[in-house]
Each structure stands twice: as structure tokens, then as C-alpha cells.
Backbone as a printed PyTorch tensor [residue, N CA C, xyz], in Angstrom:
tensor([[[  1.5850,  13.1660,  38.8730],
         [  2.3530,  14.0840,  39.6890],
         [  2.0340,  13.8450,  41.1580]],

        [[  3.0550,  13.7220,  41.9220],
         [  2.8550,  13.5660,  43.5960],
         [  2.6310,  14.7730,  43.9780]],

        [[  1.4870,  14.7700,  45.3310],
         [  1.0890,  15.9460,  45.3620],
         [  2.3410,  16.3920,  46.7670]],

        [[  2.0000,  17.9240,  46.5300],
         [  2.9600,  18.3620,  47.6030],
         [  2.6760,  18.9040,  48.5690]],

        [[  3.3720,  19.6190,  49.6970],
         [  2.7170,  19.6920,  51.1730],
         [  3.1370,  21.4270,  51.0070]],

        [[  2.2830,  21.7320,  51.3130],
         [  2.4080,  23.3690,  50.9220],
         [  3.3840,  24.3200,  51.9660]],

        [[  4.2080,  24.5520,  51.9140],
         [  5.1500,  24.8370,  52.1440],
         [  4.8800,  26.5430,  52.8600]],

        [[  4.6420,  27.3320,  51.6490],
         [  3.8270,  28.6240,  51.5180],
         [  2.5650,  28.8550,  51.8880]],

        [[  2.0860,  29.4900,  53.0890],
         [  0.5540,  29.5620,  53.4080],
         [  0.6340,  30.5320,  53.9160]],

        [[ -0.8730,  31.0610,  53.9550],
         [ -1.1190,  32.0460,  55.0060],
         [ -1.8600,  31.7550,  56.0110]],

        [[ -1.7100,  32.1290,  57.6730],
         [ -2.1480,  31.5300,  58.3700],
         [ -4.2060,  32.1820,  58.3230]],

        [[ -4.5290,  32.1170,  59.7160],
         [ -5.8400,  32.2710,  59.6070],
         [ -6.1540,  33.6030,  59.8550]],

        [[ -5.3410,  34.3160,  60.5080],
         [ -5.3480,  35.8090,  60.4610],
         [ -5.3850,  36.3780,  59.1250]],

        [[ -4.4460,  36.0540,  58.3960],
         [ -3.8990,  36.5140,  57.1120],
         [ -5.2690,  36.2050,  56.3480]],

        [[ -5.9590,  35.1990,  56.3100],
         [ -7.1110,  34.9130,  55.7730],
         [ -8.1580,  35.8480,  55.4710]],

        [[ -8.3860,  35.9920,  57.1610],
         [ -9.5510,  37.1840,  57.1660],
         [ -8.8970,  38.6100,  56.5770]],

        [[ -7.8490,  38.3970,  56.9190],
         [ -7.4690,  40.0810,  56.6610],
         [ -7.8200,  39.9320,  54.9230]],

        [[ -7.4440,  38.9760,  54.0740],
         [ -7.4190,  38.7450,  52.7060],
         [ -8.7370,  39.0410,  52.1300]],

        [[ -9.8630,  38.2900,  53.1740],
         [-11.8240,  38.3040,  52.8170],
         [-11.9230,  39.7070,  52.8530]],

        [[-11.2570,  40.4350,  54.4280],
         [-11.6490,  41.8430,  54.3390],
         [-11.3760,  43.0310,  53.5290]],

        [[-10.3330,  42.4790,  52.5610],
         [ -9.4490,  43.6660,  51.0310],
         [-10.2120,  43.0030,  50.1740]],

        [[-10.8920,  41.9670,  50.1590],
         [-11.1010,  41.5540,  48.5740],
         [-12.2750,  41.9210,  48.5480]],

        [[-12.5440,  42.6040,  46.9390],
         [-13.9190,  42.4620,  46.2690],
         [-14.4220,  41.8150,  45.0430]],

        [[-12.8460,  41.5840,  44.7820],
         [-13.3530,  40.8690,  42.9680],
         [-12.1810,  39.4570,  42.8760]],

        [[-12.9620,  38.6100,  42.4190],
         [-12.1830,  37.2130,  42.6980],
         [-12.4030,  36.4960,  40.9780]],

        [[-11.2270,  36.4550,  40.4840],
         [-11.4640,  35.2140,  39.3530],
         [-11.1900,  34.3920,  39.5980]],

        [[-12.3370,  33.2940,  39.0060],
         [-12.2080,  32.1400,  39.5210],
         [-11.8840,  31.2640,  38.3830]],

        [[-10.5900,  30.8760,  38.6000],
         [-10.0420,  29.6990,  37.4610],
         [-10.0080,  28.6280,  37.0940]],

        [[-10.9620,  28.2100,  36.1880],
         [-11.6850,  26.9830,  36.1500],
         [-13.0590,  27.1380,  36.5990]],

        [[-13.9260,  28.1250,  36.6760],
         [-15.2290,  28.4110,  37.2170],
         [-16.3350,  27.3500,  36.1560]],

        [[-16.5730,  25.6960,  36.4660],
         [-17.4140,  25.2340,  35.3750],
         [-19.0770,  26.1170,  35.4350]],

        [[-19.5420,  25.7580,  34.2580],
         [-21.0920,  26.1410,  34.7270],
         [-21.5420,  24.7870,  35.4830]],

        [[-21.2700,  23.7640,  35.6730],
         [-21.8550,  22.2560,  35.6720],
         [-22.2350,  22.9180,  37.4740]],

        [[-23.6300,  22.6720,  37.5110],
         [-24.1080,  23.1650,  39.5280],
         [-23.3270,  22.5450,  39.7810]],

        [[-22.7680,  20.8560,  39.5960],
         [-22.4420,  20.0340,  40.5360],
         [-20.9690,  19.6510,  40.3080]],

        [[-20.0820,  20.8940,  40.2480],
         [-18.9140,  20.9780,  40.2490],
         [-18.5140,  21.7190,  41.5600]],

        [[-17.5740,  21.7110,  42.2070],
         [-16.8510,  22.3790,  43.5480],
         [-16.5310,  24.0800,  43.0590]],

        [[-16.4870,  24.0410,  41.7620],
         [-15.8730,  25.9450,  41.4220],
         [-17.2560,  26.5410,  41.1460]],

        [[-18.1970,  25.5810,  40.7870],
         [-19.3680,  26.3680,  40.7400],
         [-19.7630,  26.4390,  41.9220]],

        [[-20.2660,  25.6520,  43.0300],
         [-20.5570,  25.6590,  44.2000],
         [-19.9570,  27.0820,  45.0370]],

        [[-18.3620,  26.9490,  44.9290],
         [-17.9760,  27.7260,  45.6260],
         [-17.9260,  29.4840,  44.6840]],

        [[-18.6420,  29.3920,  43.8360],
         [-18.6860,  30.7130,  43.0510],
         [-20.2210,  31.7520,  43.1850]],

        [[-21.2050,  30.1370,  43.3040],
         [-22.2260,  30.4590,  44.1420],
         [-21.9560,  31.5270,  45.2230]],

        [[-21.7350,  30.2290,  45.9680],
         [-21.4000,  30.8850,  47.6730],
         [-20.6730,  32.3050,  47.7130]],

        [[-19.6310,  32.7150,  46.8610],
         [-18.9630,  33.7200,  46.5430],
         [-19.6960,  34.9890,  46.6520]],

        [[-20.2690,  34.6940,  45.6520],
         [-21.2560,  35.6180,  44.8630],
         [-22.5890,  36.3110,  45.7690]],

        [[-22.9930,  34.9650,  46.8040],
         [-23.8050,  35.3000,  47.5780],
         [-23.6830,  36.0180,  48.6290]],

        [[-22.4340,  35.7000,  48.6000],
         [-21.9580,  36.6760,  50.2120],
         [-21.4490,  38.0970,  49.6120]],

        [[-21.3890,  38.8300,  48.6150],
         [-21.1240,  39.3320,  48.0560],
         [-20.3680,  39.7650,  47.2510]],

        [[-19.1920,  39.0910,  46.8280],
         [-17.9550,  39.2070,  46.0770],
         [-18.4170,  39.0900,  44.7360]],

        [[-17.5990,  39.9180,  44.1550],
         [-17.9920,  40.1890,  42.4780],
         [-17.0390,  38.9430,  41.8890]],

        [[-17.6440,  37.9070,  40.9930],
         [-17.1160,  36.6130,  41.1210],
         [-16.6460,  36.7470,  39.0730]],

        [[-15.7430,  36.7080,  38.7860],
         [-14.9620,  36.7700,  37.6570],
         [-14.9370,  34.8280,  36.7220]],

        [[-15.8350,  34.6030,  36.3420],
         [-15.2940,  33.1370,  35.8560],
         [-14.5880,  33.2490,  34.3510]],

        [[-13.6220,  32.5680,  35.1200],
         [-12.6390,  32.3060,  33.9130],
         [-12.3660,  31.1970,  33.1580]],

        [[-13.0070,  30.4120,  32.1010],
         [-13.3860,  29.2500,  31.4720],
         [-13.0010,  29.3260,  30.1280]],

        [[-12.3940,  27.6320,  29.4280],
         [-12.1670,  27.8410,  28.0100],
         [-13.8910,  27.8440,  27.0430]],

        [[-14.9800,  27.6130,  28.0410],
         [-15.8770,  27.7740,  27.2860],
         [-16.9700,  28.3600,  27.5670]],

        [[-18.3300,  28.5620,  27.4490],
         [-19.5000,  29.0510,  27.5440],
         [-19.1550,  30.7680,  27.4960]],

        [[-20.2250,  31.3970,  26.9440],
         [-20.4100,  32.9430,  27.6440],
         [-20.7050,  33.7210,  28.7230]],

        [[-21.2660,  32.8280,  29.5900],
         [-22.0400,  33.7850,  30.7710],
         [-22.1430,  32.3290,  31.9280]],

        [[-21.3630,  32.4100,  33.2410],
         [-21.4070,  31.7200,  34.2290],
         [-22.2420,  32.4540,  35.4520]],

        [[-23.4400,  31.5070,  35.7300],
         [-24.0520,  32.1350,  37.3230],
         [-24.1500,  34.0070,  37.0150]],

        [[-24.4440,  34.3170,  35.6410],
         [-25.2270,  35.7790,  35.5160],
         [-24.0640,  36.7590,  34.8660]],

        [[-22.3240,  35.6570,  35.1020],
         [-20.9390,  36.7010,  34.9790],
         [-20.7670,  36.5280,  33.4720]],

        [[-20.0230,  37.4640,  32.6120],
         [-19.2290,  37.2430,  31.6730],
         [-17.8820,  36.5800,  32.1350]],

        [[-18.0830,  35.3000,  30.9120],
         [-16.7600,  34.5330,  31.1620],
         [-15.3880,  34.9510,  30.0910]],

        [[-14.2980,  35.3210,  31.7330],
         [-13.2150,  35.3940,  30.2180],
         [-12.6270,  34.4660,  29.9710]],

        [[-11.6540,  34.1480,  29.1320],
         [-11.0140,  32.5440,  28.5010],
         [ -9.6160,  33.1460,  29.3990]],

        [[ -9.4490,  33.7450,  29.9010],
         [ -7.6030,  33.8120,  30.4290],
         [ -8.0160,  35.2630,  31.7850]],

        [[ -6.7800,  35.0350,  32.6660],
         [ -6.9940,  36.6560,  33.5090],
         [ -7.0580,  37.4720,  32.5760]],

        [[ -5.5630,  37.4300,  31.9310],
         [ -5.3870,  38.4570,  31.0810],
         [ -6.1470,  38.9770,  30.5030]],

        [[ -7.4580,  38.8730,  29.6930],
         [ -8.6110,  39.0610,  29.1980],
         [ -9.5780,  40.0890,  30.4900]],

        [[ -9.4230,  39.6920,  31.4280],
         [ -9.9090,  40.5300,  32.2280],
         [ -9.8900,  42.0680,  32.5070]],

        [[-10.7340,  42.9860,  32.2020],
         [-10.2600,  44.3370,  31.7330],
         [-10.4620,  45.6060,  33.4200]],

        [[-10.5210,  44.6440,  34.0620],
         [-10.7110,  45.5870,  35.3060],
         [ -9.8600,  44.9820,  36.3510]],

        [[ -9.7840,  45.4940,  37.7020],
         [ -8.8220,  44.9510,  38.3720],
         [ -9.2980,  43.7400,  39.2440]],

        [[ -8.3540,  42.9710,  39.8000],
         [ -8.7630,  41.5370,  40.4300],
         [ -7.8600,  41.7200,  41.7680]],

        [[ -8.9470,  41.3450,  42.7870],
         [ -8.0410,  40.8120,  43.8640],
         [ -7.2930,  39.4710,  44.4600]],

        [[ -8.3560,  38.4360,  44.2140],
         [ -8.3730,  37.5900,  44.6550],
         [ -8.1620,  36.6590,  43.1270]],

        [[ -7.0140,  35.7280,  42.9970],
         [ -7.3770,  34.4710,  41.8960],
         [ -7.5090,  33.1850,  42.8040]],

        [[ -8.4870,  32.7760,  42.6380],
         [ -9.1150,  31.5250,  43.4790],
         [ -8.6940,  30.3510,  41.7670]],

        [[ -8.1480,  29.3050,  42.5930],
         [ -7.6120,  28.6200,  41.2120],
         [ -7.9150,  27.4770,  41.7790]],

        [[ -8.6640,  26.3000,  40.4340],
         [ -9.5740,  25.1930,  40.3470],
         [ -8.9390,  24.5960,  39.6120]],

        [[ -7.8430,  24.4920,  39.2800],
         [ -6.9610,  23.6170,  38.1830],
         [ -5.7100,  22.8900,  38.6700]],

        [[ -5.2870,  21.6810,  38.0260],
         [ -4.1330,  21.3510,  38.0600],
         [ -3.1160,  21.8600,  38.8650]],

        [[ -2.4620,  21.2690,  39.1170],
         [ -0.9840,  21.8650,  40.0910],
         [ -0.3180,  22.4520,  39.2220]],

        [[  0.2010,  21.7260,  38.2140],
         [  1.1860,  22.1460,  36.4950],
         [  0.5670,  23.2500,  36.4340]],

        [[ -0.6760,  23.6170,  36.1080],
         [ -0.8560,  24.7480,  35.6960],
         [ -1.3890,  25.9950,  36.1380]],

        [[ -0.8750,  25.5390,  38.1330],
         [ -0.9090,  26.8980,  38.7110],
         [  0.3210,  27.6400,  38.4730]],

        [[  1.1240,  27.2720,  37.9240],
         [  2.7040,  28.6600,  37.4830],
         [  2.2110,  29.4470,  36.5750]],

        [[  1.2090,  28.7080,  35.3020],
         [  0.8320,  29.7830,  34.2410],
         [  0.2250,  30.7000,  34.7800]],

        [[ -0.8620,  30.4590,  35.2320],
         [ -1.7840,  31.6030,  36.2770],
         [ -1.0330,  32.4770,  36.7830]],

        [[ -0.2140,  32.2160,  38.1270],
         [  0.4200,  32.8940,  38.0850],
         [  1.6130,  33.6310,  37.5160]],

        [[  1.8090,  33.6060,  36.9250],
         [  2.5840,  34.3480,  35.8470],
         [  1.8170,  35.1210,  35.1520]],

        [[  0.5140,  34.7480,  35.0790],
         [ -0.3660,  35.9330,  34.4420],
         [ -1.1630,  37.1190,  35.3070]],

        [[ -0.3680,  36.4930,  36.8940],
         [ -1.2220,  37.5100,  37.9070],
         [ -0.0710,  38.6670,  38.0550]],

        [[  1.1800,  37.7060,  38.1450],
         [  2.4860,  38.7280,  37.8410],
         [  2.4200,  39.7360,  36.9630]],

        [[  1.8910,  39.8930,  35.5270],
         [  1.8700,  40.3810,  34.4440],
         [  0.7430,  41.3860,  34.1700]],

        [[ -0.6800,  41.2670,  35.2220],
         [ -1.2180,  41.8710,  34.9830],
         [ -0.6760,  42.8370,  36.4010]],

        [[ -0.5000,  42.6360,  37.3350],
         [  0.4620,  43.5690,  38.5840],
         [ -0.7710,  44.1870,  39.2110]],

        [[ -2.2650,  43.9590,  39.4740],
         [ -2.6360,  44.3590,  40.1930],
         [ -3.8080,  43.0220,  41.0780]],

        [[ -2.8790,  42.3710,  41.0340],
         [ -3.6370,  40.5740,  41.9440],
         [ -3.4940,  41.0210,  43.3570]],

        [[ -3.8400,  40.8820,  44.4820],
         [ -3.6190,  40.7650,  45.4330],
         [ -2.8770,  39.3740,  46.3970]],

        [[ -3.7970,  38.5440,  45.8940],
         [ -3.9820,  37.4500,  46.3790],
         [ -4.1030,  36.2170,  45.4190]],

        [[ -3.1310,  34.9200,  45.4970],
         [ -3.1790,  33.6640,  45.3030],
         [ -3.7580,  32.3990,  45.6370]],

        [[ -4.8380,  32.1050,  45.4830],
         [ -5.5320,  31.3530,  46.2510],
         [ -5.7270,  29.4010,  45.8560]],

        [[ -5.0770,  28.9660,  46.3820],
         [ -5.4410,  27.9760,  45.6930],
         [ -6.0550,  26.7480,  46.2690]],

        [[ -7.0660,  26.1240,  45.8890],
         [ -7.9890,  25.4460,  46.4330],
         [ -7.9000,  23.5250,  46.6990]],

        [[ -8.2830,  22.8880,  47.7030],
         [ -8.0790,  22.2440,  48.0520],
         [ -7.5780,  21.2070,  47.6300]],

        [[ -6.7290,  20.4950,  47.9830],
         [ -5.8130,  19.6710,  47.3670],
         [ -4.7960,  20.1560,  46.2050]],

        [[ -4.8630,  21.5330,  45.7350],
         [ -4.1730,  22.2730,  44.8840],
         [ -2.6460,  22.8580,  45.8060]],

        [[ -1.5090,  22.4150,  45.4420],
         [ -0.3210,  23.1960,  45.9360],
         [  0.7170,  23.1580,  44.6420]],

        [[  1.1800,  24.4210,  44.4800],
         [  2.6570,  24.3660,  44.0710],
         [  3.1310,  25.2910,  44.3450]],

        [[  4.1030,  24.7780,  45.4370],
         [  5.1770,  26.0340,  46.2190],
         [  6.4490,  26.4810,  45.2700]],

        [[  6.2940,  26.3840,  44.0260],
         [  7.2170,  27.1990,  42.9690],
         [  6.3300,  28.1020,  42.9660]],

        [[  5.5330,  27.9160,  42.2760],
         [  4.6140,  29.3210,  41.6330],
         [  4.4010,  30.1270,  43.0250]],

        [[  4.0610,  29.9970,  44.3710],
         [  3.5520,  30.4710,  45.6070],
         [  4.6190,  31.3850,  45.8890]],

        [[  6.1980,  30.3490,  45.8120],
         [  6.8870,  31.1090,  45.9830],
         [  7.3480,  32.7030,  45.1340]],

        [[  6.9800,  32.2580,  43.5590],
         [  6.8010,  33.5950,  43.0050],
         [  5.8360,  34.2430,  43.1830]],

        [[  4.7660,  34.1570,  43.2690],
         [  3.8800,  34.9250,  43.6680],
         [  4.0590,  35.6330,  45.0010]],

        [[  4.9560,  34.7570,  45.9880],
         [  4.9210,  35.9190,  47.1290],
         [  5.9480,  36.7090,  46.8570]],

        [[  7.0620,  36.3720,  46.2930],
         [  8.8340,  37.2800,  45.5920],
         [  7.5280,  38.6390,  44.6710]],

        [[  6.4940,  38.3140,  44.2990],
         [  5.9740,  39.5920,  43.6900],
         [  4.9130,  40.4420,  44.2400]],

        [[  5.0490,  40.1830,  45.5320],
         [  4.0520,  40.6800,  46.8770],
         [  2.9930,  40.3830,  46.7920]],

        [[  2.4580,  39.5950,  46.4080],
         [  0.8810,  38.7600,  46.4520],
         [  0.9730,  37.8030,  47.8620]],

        [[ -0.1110,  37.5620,  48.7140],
         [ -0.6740,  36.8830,  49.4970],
         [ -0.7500,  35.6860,  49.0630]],

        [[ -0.7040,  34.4570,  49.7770],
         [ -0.9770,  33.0440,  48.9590],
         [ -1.4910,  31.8710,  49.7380]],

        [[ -2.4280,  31.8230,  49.6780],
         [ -3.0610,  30.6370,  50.1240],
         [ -3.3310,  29.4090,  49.7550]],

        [[ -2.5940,  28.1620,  49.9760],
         [ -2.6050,  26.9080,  49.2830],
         [ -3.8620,  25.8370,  49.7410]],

        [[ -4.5220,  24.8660,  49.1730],
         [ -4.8580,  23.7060,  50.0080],
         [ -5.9440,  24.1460,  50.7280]],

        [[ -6.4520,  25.4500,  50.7190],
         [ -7.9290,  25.7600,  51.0370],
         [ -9.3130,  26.2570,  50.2570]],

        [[-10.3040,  25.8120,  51.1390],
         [-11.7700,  26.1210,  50.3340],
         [-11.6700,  27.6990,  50.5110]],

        [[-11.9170,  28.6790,  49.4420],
         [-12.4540,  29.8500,  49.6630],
         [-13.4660,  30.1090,  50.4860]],

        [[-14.7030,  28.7310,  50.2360],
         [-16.0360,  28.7710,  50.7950],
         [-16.0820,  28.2160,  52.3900]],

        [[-15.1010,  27.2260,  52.2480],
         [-14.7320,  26.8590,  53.5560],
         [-14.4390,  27.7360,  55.0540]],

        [[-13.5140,  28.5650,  53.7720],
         [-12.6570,  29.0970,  55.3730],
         [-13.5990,  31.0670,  55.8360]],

        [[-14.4190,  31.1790,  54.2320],
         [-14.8520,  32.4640,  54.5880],
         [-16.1410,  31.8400,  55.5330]],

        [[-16.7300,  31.1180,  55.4660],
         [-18.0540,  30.5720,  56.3650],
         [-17.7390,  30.3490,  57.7350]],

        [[-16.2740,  29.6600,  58.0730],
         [-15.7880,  29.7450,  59.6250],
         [-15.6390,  30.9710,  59.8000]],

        [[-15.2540,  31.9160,  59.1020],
         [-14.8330,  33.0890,  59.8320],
         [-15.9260,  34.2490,  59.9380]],

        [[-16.9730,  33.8070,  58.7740],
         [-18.0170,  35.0050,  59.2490],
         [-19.2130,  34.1990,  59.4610]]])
């Protein structure tokens, strides 16, 4: 798949304003492996204080969290979906942020864009951020 140029963003205002509403972030694709980028940045998450949600097809317990296998599985509310997967399969995600109706925010991480799904996600009033580090851009700004 050719990658695409993200079309849908939020600028850097929109950013902070996003760090400053959020408290609970699933993170999709959260490996346990230290030396993966979703663990790294789930770390960092976690440290700065955000209640960090990993969402994985395997293990029980990531960095101290219960892991769920889908959002949907998630039984409390989410602000932030920080997404570590495939382009293809940022529409499912979202469609499951649609469905659960209380997401805030779309986040999707570097080199990750698909301005279909972005575009639904913003048609369903979610925030959306393509093509950036979570860890990246909250460390410039605080």
C-alpha cells in the first residue's frame, strides 16, 4: 500500500488543547516487547501521567495495565486512541471508536495515515491527529 499524505490534521494548538482533555489513552497495538515504539511511547505515557489502556491480541498485563484484545472490550471511557497499526486497519478502529461514542480523539502515529477513516472520525466529532508521535509532540509542548 502507498503511503498517503495526511490530508486531515490537527494543528499544534489543537494538540495541546487534546494533552490538556485527555486522561485515558488506548493504545492500539501496545507490544510488551521494551524495544518496540508503542511500548516506549506507553512508557512515556504512563509516566507523565496518563492512564495508558493497552490493547493487544495477546499477553494479560502490559507495563502494570490490563490488556484488552479490542476497544470495544474496554469497559470505561477513553479519550484518546493512539493507534500503532497498519493503515488498512485504522478504519476498523475507528469504527469501533464510532460505536463506542465516547472517544475523543484519533490519534495516529507516525508514518500511520488514512484520511478515509480521519475523515469519519471527524464527520463523528472526534479530533484527529495523523503522522505524529504522542511522545514526540507531548515532550515539545511540556
Amino acid at each position: 500500500m502507498e503511503c498517503e499524505f495526511a490530508t486531515i490534521n490537527s494543528n499544534k494548538d489543537e494538540i495541546k488543547e487534546i494533552f490538556d482533555n485527555t486522561k485515558t489513552i488506548a493504545i492500539i497495538g501496545c507490544s510488551p516487547d521494551s524495544s518496540k515504539a508503542s511500548n516506549k511511547v506507553a512508557v512515556y505515557l504512563k509516566n507523565v501521567g496518563f492512564k495508558i489502556v493497552p490493547v493487544y491480541p495477546k499477553e494479560d498485563e502490559i507495563l502494570g495495565e490490563k490488556v484488552y484484545r479490542s476497544l470495544g472490550d474496554i469497559p470505561f471511557k477513553v479519550d484518546m486512541v493512539d493507534i500503532f497499526r497498519k493503515p488498512e486497519v485504522i478504519d476498523k478502529v475507528v469504527d469501533e471508536a464510532i460505536k463506542r461514542g465516547d472517544v475523543d480523539t484519533i490519534w495516529t502515529q507516525l508514518g500511520l495515515v488514512n484520511n478515509d477513516a480521519a475523515k469519519k472520525a471527524k464527520k463523528a466529532g472526534m479530533k484527529v491527529v495523523q503522522n505524529n508521535c504522542t511522545k514526540i509532540e507531548h515532550a515539545a509542548i511540556y
